[in-house]
KOLTIRO-932552 format. One record per residue: residue number from 1; residue in one letter; x, y, z of N, C-alpha, C, O in turn. Coordinates in Angstrom, 2 decimals. Layout:
BEGIN
PT  resi  resn     n.px     n.py     n.pz    ca.px    ca.py    ca.pz     c.px     c.py     c.pz     o.px     o.py     o.pz
PT   NUM     a        X        Y        Z        X        Y        Z        X        Y        Z        X        Y        Z
...
This chain:
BEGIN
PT  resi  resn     n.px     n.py     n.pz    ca.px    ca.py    ca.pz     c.px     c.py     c.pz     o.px     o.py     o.pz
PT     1     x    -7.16   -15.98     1.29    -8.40   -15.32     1.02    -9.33   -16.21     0.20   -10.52   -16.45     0.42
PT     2     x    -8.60   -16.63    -0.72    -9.58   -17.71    -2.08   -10.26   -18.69    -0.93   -11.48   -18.77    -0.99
PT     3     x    -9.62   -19.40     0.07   -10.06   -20.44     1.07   -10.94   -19.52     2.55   -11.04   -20.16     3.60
PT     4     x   -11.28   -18.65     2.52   -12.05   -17.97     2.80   -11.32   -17.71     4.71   -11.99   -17.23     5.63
PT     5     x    -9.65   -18.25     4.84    -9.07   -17.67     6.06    -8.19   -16.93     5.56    -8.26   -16.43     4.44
PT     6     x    -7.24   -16.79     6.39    -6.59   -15.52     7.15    -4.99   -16.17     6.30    -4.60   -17.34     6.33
PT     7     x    -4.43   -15.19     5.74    -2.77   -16.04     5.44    -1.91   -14.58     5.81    -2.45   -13.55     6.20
PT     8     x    -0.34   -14.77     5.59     0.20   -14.21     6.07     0.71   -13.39     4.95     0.85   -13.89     3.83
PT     9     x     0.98   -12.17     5.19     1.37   -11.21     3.77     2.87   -10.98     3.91     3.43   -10.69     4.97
PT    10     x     3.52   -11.15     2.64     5.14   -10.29     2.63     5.08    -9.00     2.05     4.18    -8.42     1.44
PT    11     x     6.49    -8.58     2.43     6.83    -7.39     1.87     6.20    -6.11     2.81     5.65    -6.25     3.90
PT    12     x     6.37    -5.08     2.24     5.94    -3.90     2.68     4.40    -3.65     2.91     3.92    -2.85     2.11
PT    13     x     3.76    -4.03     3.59     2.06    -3.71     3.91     1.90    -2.12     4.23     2.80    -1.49     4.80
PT    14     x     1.12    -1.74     3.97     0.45    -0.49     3.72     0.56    -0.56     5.86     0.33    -1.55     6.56
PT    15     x     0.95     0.80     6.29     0.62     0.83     7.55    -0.66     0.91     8.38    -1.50     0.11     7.99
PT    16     x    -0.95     1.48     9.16    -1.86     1.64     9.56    -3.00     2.71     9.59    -3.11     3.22    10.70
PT    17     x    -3.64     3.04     8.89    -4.25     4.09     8.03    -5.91     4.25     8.67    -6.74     3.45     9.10
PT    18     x    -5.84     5.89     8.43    -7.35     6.14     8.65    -8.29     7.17     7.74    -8.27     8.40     7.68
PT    19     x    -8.82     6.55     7.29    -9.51     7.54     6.09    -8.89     7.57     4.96    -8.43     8.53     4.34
PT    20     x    -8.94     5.62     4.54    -8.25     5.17     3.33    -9.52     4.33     1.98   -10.08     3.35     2.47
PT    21     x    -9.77     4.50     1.15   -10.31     3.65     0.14   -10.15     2.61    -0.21    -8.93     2.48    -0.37
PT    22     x   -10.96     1.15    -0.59    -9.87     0.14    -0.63   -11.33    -0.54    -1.65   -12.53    -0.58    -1.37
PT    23     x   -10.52    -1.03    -2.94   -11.08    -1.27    -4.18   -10.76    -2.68    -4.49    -9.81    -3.28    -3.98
PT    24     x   -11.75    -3.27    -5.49   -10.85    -4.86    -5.81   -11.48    -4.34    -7.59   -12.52    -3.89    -8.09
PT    25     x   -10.25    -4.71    -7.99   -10.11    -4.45   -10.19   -10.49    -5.99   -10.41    -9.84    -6.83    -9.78
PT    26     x   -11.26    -6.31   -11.06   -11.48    -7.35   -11.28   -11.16    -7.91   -12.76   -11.57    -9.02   -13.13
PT    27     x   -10.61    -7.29   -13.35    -9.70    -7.33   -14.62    -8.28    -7.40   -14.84    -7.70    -7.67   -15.89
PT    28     x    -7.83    -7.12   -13.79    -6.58    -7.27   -13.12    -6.41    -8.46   -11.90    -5.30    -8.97   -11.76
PT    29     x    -7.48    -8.85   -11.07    -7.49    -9.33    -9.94    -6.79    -9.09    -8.75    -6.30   -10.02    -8.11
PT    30     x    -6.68    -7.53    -8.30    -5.95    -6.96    -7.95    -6.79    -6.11    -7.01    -7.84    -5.57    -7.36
PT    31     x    -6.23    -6.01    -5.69    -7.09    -5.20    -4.54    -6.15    -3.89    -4.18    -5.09    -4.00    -3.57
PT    32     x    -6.66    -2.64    -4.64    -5.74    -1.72    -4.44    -6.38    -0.77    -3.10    -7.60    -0.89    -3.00
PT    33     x    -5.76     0.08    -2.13    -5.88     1.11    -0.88    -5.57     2.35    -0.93    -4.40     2.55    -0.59
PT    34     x    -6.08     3.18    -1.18    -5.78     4.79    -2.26    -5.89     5.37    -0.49    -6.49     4.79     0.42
PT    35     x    -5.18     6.53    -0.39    -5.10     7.81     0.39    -5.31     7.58     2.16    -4.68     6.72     2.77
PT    36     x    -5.69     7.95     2.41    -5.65     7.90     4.28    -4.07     8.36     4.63    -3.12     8.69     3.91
PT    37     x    -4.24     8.24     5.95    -2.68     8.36     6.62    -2.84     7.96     8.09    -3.91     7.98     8.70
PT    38     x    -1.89     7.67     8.47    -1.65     7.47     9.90    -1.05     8.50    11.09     0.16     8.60    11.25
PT    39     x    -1.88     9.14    11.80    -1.71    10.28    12.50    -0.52    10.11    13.16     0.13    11.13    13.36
PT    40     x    -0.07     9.02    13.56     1.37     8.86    14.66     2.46     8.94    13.55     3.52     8.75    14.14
PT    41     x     2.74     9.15    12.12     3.55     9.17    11.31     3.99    11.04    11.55     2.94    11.57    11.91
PT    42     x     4.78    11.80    11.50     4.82    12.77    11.52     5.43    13.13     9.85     6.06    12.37     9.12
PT    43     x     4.96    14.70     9.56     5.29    14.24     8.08     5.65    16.03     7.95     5.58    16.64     6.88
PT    44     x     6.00    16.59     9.08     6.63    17.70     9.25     7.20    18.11    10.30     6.78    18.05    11.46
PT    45     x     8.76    18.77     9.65    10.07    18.53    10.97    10.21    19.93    11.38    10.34    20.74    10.45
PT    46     x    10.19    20.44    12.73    10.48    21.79    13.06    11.28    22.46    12.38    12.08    21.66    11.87
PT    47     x    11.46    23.26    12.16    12.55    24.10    11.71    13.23    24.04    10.10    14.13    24.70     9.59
PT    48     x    12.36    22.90     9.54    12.85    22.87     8.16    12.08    22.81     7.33    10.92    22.83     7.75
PT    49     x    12.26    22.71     5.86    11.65    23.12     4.65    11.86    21.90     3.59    13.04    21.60     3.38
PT    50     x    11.20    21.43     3.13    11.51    20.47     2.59    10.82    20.63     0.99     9.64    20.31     0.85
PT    51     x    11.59    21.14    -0.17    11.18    21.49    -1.16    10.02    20.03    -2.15     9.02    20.41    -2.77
PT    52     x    10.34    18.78    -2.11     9.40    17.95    -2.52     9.44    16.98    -1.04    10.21    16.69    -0.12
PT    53     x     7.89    16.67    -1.57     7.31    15.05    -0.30     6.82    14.31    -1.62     6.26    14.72    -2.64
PT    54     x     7.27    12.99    -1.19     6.46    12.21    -2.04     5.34    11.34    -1.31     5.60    11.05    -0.14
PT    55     x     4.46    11.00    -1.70     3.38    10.73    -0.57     3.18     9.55    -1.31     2.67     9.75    -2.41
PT    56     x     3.45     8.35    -1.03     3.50     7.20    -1.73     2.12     6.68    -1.30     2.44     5.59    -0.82
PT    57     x     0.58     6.79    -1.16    -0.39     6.51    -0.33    -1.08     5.69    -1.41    -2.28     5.91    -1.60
PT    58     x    -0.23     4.45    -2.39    -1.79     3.92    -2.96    -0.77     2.43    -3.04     0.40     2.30    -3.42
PT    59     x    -1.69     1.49    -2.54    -0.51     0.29    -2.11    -1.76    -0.58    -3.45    -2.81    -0.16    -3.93
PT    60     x    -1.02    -1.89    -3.67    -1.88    -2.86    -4.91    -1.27    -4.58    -4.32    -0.19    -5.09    -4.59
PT    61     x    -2.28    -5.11    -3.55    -2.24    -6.48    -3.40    -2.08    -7.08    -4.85    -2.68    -7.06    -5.92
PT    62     x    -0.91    -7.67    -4.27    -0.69    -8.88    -5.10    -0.86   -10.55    -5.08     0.23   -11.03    -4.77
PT    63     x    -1.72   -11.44    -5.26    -1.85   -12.39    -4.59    -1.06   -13.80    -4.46    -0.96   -14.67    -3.60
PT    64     x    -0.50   -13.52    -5.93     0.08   -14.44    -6.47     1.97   -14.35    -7.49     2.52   -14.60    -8.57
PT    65     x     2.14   -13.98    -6.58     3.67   -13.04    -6.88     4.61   -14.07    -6.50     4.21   -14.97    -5.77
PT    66     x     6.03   -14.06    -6.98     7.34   -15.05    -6.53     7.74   -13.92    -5.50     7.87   -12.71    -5.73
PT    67     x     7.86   -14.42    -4.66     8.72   -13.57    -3.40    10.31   -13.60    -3.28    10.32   -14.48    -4.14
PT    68     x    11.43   -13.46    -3.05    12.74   -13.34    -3.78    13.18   -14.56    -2.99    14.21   -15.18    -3.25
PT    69     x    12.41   -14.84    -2.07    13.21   -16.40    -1.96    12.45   -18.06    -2.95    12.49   -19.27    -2.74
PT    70     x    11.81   -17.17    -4.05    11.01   -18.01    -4.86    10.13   -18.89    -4.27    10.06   -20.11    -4.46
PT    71     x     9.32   -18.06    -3.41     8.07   -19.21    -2.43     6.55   -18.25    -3.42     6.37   -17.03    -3.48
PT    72     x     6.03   -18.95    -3.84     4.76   -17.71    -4.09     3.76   -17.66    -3.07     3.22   -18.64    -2.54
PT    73     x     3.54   -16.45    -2.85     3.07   -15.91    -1.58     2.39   -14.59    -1.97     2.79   -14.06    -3.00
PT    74     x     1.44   -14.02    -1.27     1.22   -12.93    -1.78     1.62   -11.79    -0.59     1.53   -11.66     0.63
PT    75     x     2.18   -10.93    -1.95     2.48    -9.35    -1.10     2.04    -7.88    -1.69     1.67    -7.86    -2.87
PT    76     x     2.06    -6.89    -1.10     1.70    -5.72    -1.57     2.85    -5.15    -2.03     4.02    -5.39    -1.76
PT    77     x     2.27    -4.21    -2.90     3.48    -3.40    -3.31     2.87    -1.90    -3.78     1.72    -1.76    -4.21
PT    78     x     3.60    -1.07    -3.65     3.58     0.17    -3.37     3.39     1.08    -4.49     4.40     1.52    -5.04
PT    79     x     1.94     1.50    -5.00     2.45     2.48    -6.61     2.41     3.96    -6.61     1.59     4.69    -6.05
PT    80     x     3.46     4.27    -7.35     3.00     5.55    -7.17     2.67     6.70    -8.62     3.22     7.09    -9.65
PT    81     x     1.31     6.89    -7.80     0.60     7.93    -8.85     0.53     9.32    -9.34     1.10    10.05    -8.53
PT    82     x     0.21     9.77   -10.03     0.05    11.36   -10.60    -0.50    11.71    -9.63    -1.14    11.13    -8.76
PT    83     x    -0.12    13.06    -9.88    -1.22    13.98    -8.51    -1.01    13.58    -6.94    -0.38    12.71    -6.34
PT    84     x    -1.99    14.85    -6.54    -2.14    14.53    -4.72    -3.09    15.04    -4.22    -2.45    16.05    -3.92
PT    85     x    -4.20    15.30    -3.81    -3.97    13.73    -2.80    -4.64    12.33    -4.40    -5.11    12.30    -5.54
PT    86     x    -4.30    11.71    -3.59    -4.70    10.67    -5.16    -5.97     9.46    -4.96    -6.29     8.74    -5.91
């Protein structure tokens, strides 16, 4: 991104989302993606009840992170917040 192309992301990327927010903290240097969802995800099962969901929907680029095979690379990672929708 800093070199103004395209690089490759690790880890868990936020899927494919519609009717999501997407912010850059500039005190943090940190690009975060709050709420949306992806309609082909199904997120209710016939016939059952499911007393908690956790809706993990706010992902935080990281750009400059050690990746566990110690390459630094940047990846997202997944936070999760108070409240819902968030």
């Amino acid at each position: 991104m800093r070199n103004g192309g395209w690089s490759r992301l690790v880890g868990n990327v936020p899927c494919p989302r519609s009717e999501a927010a997407c912010t850059f903290n500039e005190k943090l240097s940190k690009t975060f993606v709050f709420g949306g969802y992806n309609p082909a995800l199904m997120t209710v099962t016939e016939n059952r009840l499911f007393d908690f969901s956790c809706y993990g929907d706010t992902f935080m680029y990281c750009p400059s992170e050690l990746t566990p095979t110690g390459l630094t690379e940047p990846k997202w990672k997944q936070v999760l917040t108070r409240g819902f929708p968030t």
